[in-house]
C-alpha positions in Angstrom: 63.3 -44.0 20.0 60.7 -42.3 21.5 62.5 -39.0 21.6 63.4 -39.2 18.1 59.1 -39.9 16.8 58.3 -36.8 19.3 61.6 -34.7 17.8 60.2 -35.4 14.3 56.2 -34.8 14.7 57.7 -31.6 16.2 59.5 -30.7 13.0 57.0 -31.5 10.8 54.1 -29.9 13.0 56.4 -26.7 13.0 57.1 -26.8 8.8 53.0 -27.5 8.6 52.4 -25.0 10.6 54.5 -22.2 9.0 54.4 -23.5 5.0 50.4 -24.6 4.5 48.8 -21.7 3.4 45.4 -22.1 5.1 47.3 -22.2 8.4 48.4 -19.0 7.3 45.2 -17.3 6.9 43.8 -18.5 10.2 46.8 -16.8 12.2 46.1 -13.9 10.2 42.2 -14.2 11.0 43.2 -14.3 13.9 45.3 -11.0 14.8 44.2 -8.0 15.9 44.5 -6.4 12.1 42.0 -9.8 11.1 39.5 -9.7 12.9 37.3 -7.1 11.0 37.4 -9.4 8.2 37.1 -13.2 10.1 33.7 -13.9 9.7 33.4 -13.0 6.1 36.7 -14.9 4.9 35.4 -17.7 7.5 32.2 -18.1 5.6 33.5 -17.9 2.0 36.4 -20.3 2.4 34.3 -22.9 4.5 31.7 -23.0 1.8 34.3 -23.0 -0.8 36.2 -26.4 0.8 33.1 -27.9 1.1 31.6 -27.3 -2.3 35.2 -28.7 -3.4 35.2 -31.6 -1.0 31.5 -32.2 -2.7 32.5 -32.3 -6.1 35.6 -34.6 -5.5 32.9 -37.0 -3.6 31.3 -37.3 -6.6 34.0 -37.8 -8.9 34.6 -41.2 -6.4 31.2 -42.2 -6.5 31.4 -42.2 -10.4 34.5 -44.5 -9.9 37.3 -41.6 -10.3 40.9 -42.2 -9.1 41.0 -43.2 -5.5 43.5 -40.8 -4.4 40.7 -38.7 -4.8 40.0 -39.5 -0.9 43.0 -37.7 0.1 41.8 -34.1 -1.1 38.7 -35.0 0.4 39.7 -35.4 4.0 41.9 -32.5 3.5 39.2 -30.2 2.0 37.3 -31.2 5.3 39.6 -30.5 7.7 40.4 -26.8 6.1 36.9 -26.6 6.0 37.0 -27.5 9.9 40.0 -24.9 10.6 37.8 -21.9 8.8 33.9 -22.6 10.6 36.0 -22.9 14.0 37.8 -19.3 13.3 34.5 -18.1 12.1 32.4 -19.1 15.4 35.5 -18.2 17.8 35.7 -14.6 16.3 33.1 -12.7 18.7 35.0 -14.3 21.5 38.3 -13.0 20.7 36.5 -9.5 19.1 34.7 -9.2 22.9 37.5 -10.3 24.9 40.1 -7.5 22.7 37.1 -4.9 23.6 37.7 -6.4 27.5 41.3 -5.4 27.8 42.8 -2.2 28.4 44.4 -0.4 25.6 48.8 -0.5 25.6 49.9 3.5 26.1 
């Protein structure tokens, strides 16, 4: 039984992970070809989930539909994925500049 939970988080971890399309856009933000543009993507898309995630918080607390909650969460956690692929940029930009260039 326990095989069969780990089997399917696996599957669904691996279809999240390859369909969402703000996964997507962090791998991307994350290759050499990315980099350059990181930060700025970083900034605009974390400010844009959490200006959305705002305005759904509101919509609850003026007694709108209660699914409501489940955008919010997620507009938080892509919020999350973008500010840490934002801060962790320099690192990766300094440690590329570190390694010795493929002939």
């Amino acid at each position: 039984m326990l095989t069969a939970c780990i089997r399917l988080a696996a599957a669904i971890h691996g279809y999240c992970a390859f369909y969402m399309p703000t996964n997507r856009a962090v791998w991307w933000l994350r290759s050499p070809r990315g980099l350059k543009w990181a930060i700025p993507v970083a900034l605009v898309a974390t400010l844009s989930y959490l200006s959305a995630m705002s305005v759904c918080m509101a919509i609850i607390e003026r007694g709108g539909p209660g699914y409501l909650n489940v955008l919010v969460m997620l507009f938080a956690w892509n919020a999350i994925k973008f500010t840490v692929a934002g801060v962790l940029t320099p690192f990766r930009w300094l440690g590329s500049l570190r390694r010795p260039a493929a002939t």
